[in-house]
C-alpha positions in Angstrom: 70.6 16.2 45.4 68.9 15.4 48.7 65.4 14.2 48.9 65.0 17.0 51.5 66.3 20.0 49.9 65.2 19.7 46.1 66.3 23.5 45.4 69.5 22.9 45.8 71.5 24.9 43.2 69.3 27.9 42.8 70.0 31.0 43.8 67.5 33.5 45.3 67.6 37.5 46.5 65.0 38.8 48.6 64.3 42.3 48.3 62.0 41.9 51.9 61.6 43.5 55.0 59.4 42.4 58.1 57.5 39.2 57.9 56.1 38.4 54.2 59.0 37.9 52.1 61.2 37.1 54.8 59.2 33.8 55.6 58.1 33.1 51.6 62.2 33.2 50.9 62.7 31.4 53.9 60.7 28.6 52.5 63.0 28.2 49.1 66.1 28.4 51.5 64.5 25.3 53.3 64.3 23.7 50.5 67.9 23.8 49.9 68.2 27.2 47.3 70.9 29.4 48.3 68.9 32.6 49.9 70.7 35.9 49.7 68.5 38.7 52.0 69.4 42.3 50.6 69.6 44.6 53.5 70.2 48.5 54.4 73.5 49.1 55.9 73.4 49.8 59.7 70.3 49.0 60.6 69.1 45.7 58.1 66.0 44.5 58.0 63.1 46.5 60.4 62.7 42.7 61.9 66.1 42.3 63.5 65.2 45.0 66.1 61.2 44.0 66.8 62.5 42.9 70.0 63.4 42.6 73.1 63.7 39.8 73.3 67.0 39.1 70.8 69.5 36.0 70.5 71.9 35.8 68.3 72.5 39.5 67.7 68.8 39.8 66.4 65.3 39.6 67.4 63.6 36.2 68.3 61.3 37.0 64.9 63.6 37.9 62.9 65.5 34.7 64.0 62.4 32.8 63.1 61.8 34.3 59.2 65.6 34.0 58.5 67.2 30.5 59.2 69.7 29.3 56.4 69.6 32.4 54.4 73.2 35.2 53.7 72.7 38.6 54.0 74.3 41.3 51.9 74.2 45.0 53.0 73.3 47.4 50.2 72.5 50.8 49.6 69.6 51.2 47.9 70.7 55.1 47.7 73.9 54.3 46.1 73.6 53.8 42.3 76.8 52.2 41.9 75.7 49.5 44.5 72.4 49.3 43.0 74.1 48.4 39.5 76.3 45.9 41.2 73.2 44.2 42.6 71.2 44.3 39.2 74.2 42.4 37.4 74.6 40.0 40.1 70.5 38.8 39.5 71.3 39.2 35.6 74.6 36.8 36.2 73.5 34.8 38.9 69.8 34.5 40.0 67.4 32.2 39.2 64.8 34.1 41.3 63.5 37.4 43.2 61.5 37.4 46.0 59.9 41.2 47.3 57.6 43.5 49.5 59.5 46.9 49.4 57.2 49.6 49.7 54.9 50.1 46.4 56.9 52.2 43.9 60.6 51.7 45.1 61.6 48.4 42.9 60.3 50.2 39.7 62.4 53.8 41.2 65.3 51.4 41.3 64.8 49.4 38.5 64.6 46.4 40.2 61.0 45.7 39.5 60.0 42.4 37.2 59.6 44.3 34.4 62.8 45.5 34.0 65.2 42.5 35.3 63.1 40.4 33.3 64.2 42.6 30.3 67.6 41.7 30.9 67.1 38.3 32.3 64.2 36.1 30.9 64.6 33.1 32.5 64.5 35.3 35.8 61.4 34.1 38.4 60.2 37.5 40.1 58.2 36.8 43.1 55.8 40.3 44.1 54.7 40.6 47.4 52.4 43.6 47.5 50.0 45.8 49.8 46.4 45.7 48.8 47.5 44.7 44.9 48.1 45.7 41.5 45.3 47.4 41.2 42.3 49.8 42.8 42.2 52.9 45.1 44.5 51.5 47.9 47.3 50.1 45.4 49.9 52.2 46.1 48.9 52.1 49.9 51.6 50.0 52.5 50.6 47.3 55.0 51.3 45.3 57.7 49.5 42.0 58.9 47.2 43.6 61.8 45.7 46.2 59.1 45.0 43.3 56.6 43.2 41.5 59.7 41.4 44.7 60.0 40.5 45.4 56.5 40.1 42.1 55.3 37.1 41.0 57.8 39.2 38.8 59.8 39.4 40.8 62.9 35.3 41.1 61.9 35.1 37.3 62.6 37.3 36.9 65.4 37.2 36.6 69.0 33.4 37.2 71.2 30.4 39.2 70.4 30.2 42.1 72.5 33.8 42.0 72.9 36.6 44.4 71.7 38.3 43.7 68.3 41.1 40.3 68.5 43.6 39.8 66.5 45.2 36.0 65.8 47.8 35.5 67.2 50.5 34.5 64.6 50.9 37.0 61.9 49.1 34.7 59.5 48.1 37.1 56.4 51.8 37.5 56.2 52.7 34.5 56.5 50.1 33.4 54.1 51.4 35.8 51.5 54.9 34.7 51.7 53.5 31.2 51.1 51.3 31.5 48.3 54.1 33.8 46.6 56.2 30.5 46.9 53.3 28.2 45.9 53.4 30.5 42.5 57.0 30.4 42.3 57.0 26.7 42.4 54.8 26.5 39.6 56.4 29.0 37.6 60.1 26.8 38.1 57.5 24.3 36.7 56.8 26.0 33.8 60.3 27.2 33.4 62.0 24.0 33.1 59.7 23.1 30.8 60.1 26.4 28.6 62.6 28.4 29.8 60.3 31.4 30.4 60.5 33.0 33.5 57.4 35.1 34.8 55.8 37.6 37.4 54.4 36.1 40.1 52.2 37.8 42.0 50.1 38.1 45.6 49.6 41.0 48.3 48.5 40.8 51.7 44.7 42.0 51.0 44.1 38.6 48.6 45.9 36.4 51.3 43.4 37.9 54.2 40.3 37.6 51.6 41.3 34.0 51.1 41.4 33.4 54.6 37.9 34.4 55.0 36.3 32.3 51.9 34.0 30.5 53.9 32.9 33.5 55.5 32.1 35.7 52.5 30.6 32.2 50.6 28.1 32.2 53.6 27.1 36.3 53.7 26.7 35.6 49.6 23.7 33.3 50.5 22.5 34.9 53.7 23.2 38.5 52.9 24.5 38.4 56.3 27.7 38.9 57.9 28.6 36.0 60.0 29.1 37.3 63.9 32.0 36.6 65.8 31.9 32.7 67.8 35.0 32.8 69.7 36.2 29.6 69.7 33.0 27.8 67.5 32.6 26.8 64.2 29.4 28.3 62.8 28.4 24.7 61.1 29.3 22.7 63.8 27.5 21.8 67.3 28.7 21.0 69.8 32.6 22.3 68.4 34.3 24.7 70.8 36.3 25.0 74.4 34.9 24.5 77.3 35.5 24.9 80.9 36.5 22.2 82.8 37.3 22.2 86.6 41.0 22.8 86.3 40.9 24.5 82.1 40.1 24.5 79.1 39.4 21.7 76.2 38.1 21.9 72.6 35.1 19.0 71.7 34.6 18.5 67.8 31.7 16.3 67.5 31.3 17.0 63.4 28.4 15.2 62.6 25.9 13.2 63.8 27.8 9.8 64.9 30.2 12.1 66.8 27.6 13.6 69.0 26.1 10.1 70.0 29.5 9.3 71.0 29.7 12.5 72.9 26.7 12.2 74.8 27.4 9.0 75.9 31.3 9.9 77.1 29.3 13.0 78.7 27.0 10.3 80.9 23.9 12.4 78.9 22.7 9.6 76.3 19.5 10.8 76.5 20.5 14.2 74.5 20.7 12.4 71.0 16.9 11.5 71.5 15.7 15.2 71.8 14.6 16.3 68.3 16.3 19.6 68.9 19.8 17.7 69.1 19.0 15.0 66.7 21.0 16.3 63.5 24.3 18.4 63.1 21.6 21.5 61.5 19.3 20.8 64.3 21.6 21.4 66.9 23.3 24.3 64.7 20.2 26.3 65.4 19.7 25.2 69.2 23.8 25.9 69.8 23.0 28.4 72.6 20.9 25.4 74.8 23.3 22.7 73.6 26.2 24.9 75.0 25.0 25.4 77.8 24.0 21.9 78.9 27.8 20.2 77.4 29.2 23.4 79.5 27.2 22.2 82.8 28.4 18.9 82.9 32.3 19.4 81.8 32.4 22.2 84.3 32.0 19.0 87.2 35.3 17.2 86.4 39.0 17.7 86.1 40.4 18.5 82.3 42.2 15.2 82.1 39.3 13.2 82.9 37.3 15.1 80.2 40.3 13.8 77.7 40.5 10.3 78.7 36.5 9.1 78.3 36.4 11.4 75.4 39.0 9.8 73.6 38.3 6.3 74.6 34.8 7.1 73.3 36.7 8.5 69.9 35.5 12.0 70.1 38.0 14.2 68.7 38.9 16.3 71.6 41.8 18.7 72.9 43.4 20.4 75.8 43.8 24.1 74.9 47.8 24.7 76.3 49.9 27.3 76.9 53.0 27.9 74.5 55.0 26.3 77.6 52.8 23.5 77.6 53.1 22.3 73.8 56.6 22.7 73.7 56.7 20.5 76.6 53.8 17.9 75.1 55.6 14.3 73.9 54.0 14.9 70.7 55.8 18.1 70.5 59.7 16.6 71.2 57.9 13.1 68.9 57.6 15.1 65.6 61.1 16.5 65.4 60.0 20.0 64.4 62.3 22.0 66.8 66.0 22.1 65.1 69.2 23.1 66.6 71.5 25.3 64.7 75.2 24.0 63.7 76.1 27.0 64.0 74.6 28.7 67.3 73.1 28.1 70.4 69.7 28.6 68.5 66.6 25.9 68.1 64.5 27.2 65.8 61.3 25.8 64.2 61.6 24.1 60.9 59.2 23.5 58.1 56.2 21.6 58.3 56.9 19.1 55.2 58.9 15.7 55.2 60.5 13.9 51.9 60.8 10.4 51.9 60.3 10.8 55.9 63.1 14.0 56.4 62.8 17.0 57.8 64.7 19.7 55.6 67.6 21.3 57.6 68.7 23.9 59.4 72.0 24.1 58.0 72.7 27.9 59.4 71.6 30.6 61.5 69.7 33.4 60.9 72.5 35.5 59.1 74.7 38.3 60.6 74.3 41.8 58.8 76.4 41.7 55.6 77.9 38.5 55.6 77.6 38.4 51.9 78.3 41.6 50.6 80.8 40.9 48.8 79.4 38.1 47.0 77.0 40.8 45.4 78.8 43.5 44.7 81.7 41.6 43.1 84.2 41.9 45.8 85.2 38.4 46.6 83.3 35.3 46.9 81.4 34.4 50.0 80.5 30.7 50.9 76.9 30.0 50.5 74.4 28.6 53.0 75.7 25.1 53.9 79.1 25.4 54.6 81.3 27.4 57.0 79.9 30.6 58.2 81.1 33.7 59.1 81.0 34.8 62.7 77.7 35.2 64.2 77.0 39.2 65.4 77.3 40.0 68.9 73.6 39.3 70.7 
């Protein structure tokens, strides 16, 4: 078993749609398990048409959530189908990963409860809304409503200004990860015992997590932090600023840092001022402080900003384009973009190294179906790894 894919020889079925599941099973299939993604007929998973743009017969997001994974088209409607796929997990599956609507797996009987009936040892990762429990339970969700509802969206972006949400869908994301995180531990526990379990998370918990610090600070205060674009509300000076020619990020995170800073600035006098002398005395006079670091970086080009700042060892940053950070040396240096064996693709792979490798993209993103007969007992279908079938049309 390779260093770099230490699931090799489990076998996994998502039960997922969109973004959470997708990129939680995505993870295991990384890491070497064999990933079968259970699709509706026709149309698969909502993801593969959240496009234009598409390659490879799918949309570019769907491409990203669904590297080295088999997909097997099955309808849910169709109890005969639905028994086939329920015997396959009993027979062959060593985990389940989910996010169908709240209500369908247990309509189905394909909720934990009931496969773990029949199969013990069986790992059943859920994926839910706003969780197991409360007046929005059996409510659905998608990422930008947990940014709403979960205060991130409250935190994010400038006063005064309309709503922002990030960028990346990252309460998804999130979710699928700390639904693997539990599912780790639980293969823990299970090779140890030989008990399965329910794992759970939801989207709501992922977005409250992300805003820990946040609700840790309104506990003492009783006040809800206000929105600081790109500033930390600890930290001063630490946030973009304007330079001649655009933007860069300064972190100067305590006291040595800002001495260093003024100086690279040409403004040692700054660290004298008993408003500026400590990281809580500048904290309160942020506004002035601001405005003064904004003054003088507004005089000189970007790149010049960068080079004293890091000679003087201030932890500093050009704020790029997508365009511009895929075409940083850094970028190319750290090996994260992959090329598929099996497609023009280059996707992005995981951000973890064993023993100093990257874990593969052995496939692409997987053509509608390509392993319906493995589930429903038809015939057997190669898993991820080895030859493929042939790629959809784009």
């Amino acid at each position: 078993m390779s260093a770099a894919a230490p699931l090799s020889g489990l076998v996994v079925v998502e039960l997922g749609t969109s973004i959470a599941a997708p990129s939680g099973a995505m993870i295991l299939a990384e890491l070497g398990a064999e990933v079968i993604k259970v699709e509706p007929p026709g149309s698969g998973d909502d993801a593969r048409n959240w496009g234009p743009p598409f390659a490879n017969g799918a949309s570019t997001v769907f491409n990203a959530f669904n590297r080295n994974k088999r997909s097997a088209a099955v309808d849910l409607k169709d109890v005969s189908q639905v028994a086939a796929l329920r015997r396959f997990i009993a027979d062959e599956v060593d985990i389940v990963v989910q996010n169908l609507r709240p209500g369908l797996v247990e309509k189905l009987g394909l909720d934990a409860a009931t496969l773990r009936a029949e199969k013990p040892a069986l790992i059943y990762c859920h994926l839910g809304a706003f969780g197991p429990a409360g007046p929005l339970r059996d409510r659905p969700g998608y990422d930008p409503l947990m940014q709403a509802y979960g205060g991130i969206m409250g935190i994010t972006g400038e006063e005064g200004r309309p709503p922002v949400r990030v960028g990346p869908s990252l309460v998804d994301q999130g979710a699928g990860m700390w639904g693997i995180i539990g599912t780790l531990a639980a293969l823990r526990r299970r090779d140890a015992t030989g008990e399965g379990c329910e794992v759970g998370t939801s989207l709501y918990e992922t977005a409250l997590n992300w805003v820990s610090a946040q609700v840790s600070t309104l506990a003492v205060t009783g006040r809800p932090p206000r929105k600081l674009g790109t500033e930390n509300a600890g930290i001063a000076p630490y946030r973009a600023f304007e330079a001649s020619d655009g933007w860069l990020v300064i972190a100067a995170g305590n006291d040595n840092l800002f001495r260093r800073c003024a100086a690279a600035l040409g403004r040692p006098e700054w660290t004298e001022e008993p408003r500026f002398r400590t990281n809580p005395d500048r904290v309160r006079e942020r506004e002035a402080l601001n405005a003064l670091v904004g003054e003088v970086v507004a005089t000189r080009s970007r790149a010049e900003w960068l080079e004293r700042l890091m000679d003087a060892g201030v932890p500093c940053a050009p704020v790029l384009a997508l365009d511009e950070v895929v075409a940083e040396p850094q970028f190319e240096a750290i090996g994260m973009m992959q090329r598929a064996p099996d497609s023009d693709l280059s996707l992005l792979g995981l951000p973890l190294r064993f023993d100093g490798e990257r874990p593969a993209l052995r496939s692409s993103p997987p053509a509608l179906g390509d392993a319906t007969a493995r589930v429903l007992g038809e015939q057997p279908v190669q898993p991820a790894g080895g030859e493929t079938p042939a790629r959809a049309a784009e």
